[in-house]
C-alpha positions in Angstrom: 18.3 1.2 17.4 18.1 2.8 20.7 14.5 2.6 21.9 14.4 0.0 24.5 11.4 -2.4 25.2 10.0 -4.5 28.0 10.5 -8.3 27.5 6.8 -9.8 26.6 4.9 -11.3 29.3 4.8 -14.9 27.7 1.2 -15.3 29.7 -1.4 -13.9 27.5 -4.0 -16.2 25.7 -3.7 -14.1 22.3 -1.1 -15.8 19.7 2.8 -14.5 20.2 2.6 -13.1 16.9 -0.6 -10.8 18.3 1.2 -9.7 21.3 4.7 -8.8 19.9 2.2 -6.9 16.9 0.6 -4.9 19.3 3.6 -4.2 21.5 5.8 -2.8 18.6 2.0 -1.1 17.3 2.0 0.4 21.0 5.9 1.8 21.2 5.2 3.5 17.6 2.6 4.9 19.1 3.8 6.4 22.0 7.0 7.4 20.2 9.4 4.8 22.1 9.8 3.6 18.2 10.6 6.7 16.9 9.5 7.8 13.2 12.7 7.1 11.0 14.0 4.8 13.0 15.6 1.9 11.8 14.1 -1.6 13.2 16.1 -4.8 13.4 14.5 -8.5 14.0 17.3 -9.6 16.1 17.1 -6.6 18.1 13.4 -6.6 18.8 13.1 -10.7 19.6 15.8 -9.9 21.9 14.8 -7.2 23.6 11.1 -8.8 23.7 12.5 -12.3 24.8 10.8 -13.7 21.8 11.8 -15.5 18.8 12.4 -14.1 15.3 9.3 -15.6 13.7 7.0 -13.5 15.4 8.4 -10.3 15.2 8.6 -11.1 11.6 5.1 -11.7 11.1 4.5 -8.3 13.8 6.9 -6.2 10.8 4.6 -7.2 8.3 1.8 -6.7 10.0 2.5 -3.2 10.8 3.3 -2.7 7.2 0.3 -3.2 6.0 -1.2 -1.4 8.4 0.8 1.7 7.2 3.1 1.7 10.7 6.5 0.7 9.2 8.3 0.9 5.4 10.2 -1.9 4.4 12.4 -0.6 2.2 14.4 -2.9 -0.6 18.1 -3.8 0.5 18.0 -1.1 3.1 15.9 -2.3 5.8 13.0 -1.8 7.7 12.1 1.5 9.8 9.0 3.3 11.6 7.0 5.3 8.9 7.6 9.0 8.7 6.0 10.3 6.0 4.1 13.8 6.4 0.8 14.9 5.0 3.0 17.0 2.9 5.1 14.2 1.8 2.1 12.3 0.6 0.5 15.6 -1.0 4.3 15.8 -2.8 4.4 12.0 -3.8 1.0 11.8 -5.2 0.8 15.0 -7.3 3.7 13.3 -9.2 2.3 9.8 -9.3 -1.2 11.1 -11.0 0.8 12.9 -13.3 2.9 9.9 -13.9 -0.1 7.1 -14.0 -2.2 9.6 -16.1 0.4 9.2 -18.4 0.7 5.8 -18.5 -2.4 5.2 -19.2 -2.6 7.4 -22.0 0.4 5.4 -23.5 -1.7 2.2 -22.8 -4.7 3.3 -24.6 -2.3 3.4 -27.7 -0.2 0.6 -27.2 -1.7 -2.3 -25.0 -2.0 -5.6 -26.8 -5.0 -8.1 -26.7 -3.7 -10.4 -24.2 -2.5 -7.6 -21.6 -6.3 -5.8 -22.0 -7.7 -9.3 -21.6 -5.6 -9.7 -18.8 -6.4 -6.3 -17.0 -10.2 -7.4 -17.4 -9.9 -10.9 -16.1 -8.4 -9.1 -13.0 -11.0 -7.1 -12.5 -13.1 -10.1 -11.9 -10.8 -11.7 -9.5 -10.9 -8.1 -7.8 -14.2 -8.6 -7.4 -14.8 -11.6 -6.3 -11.6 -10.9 -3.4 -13.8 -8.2 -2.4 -17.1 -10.5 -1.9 -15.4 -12.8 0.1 -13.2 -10.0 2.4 -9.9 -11.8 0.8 -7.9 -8.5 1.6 -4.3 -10.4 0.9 -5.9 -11.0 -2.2 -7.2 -8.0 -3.5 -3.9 -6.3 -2.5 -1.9 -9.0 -4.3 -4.4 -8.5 -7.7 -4.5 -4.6 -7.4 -0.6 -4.6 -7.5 -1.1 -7.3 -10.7 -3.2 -4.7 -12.2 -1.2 -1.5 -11.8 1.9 -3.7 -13.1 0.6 -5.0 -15.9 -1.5 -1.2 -16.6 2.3 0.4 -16.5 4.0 -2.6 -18.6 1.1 -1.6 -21.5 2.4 1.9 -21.7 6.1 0.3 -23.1 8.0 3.0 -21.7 10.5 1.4 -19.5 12.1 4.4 -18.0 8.4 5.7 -17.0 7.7 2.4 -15.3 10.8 2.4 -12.9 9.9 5.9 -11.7 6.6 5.2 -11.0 8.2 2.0 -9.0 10.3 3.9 -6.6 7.3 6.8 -6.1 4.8 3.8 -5.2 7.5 2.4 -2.6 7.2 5.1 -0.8 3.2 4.7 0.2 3.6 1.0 -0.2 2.7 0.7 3.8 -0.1 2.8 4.1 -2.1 1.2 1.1 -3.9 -0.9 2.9 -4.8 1.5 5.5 -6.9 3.6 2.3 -8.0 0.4 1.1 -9.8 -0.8 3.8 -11.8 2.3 4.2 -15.4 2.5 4.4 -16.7 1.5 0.8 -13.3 2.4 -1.0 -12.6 -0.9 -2.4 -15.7 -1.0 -4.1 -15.0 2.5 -5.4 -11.6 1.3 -6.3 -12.8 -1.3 -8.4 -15.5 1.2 -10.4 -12.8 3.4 -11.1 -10.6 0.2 -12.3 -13.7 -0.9 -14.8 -13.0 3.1 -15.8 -9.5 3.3 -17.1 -9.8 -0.2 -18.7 -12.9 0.5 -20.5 -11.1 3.5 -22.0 -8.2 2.0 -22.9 -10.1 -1.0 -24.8 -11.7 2.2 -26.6 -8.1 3.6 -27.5 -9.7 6.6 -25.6 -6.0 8.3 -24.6 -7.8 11.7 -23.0 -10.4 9.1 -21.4 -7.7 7.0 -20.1 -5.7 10.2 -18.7 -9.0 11.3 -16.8 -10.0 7.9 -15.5 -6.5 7.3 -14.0 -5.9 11.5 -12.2 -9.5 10.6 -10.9 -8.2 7.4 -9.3 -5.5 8.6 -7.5 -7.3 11.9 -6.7 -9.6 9.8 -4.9 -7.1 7.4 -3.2 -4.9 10.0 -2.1 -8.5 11.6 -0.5 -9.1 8.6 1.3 -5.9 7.7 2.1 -5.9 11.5 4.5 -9.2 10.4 5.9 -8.3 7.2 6.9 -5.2 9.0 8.5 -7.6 12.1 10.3 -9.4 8.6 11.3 -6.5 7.2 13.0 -5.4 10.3 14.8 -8.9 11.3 16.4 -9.3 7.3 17.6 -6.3 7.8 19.2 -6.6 11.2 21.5 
């Protein structure tokens, strides 16, 4: 990492955590933090004059804010991903999940559909009470167990490595305007037509889902860039 920072004036009234978040947001931002660029904790608290802890919790933060990729056993760098990259990445994950879902409809058992609906609930009730960890930890549930129904192993761990690749700027469509609300109707979809063995239904319901997250997913994004001229 060659991007060098300021050291954090330690006099602010926001929490540490806060500071070093918007400081590394701010450098991404004006390209000091470069997109590809590799970021390392002891580096960062160094240069910052902070401890680890907080730029840990910063990392995250700007993860889920679509900002960074944490990648598996390789580290974490400053997202780079183009519109075209996303266009390329989802074209094959609504073939893919389309797919899946089909197999589902044909092959999910009565505990995994029960499961799929009892997550629907706790989905909903996430979204009542603005739980947004939560909904993102039971919308990755779902998908799982929606992909473990299909019983095709090898289908599942490509759709795996695909999805780690917009695993950062999930949240960022998640969180916009109405869309987890829409998410949620569109999960009701693909398990109602999978409890009906519906494998054509199933197809539809899932390419509509990911049509629509990719669609909001580029808003979100035209969002960001005209908030920020």
């Amino acid at each position: 990492m060659n991007s060098k920072l300021a050291p954090i004036k330690l006099d602010s009234y926001q929490p540490l955590r806060e500071v070093v978040f918007e400081t590394l947001r701010d450098a991404i931002r004006k390209g000091i933090l470069k997109p590809g660029e590799r970021l390392m904790e002891i580096h960062l608290a160094e240069q910052l004059g902070v401890s680890r802890t907080p730029v840990r919790e910063a990392i995250r933060k700007l993860e889920l804010e679509g900002y960074v990729i944490m990648m598996p056993r390789r580290g974490t760098y400053v997202s780079n991903l183009s519109i075209k990259d996303i266009n390329e990445v989802f074209e094959i994950r609504t073939s893919l999940d389309s797919l899946a879902s089909g197999l589902a409809a044909e092959r999910i058992t009565d505990d995994e559909l029960e499961q799929l609906q009892r997550l629907l609930v706790i989905i909903g009730e996430a979204i009542k009470d603005h739980d947004m960890e939560k909904i993102v930890e039971a919308d990755t549930k779902f998908h799982d167990l929606l992909y473990q129904a299909s019983r095709n192993n090898r289908l599942v761990g490509i759709i795996y490595n695909l999805r780690e690749q917009l695993t950062s700027f999930r949240a960022k469509s998640m969180t916009y305007p109405g869309r987890l609300e829409e998410t949620l109707e569109e999960h009701r979809r693909i398990v109602d037509t999978i409890a009906q063995g519906d494998v054509e239904g199933a197809q539809k319901a899932s390419e509509y889902h990911m049509e629509r997250s990719e669609h909001t997913l580029l808003l979100s994004m035209e969002d960001k860039e005209g908030n920020m001229e």
